[in-house]
N, C-alpha and C positions, 0 to 999 in steps of 0.2 A: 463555535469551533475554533475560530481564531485566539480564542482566551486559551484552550488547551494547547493550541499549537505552539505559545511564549509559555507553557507551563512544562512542554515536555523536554527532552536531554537535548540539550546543545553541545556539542563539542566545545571542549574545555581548554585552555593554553600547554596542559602538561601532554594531553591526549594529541597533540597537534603534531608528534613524530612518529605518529601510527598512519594516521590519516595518507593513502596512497594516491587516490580519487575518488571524485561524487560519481557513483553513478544515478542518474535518474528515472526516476518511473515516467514511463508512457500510458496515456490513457486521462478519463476525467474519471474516476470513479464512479462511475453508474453502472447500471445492471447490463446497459448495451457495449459502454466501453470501462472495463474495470481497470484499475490500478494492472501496470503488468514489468515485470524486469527481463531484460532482451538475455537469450540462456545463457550465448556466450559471451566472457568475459572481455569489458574492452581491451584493446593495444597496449592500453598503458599499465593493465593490472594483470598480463596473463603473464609474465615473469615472477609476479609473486603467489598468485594462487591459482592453485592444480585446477583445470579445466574440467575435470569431472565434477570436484567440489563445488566450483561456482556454480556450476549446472546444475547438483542439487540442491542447493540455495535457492538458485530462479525459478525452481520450480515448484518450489516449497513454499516460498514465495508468492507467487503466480497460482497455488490451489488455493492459500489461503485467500488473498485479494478478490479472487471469483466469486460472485453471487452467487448464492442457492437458488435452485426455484421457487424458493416460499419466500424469499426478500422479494422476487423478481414480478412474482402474482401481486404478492399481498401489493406491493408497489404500485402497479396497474390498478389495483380494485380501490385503492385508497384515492384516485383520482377523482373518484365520484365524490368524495369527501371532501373538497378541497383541501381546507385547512390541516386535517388529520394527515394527506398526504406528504404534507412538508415538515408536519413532525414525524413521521414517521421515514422521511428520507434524511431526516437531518440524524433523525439517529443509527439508522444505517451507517452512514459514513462516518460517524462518530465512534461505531465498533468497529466497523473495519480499519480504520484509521490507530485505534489502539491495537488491535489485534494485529498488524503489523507492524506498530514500534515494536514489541515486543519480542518478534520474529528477526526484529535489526539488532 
């Protein structure tokens, strides 16, 4: 996962007068605590974008990041499996992980 992570879009020198603030996710991504973005907009970004807007963002956001409950079973049932378990959470978070750059 970390090879993907130096693979994906970094902010760029030209892009760097767009850039207002980071906001960051809370959570570890797992099925008990998923990836989640806070609705409303920090202090320092609600002068530039509309509060309803970012709200549907966080939230669009925040459904996508949510585990199904077939990641969340299969999850559990693969523990019996050891090994299978950790390929199968590494790829979990390896889609969700893409499924929301794409959503950024």
């Amino acid at each position: 996962m970390a090879l993907e992570l130096r693979q994906s879009k970094t902010m760029k020198s030209h892009e760097l007068m767009y850039h207002v603030h980071r906001i960051s996710c809370f959570g570890s991504n797992t099925e008990e605590e998923p990836w989640m973005l806070p609705v409303s907009a920090p202090e320092e970004v609600r002068k530039y974008v509309h509060p309803q807007v970012f709200r549907s963002f966080a939230e669009s956001f925040n459904q996508a990041a949510r585990w199904c409950k077939s990641e969340y079973w299969l999850t559990k049932a693969s523990m019996l499996l050891y090994p299978f378990y950790w390929y199968y959470l590494d790829h979990v978070k390896k889609r969700k992980f893409n499924l929301l750059l794409v959503k950024l």
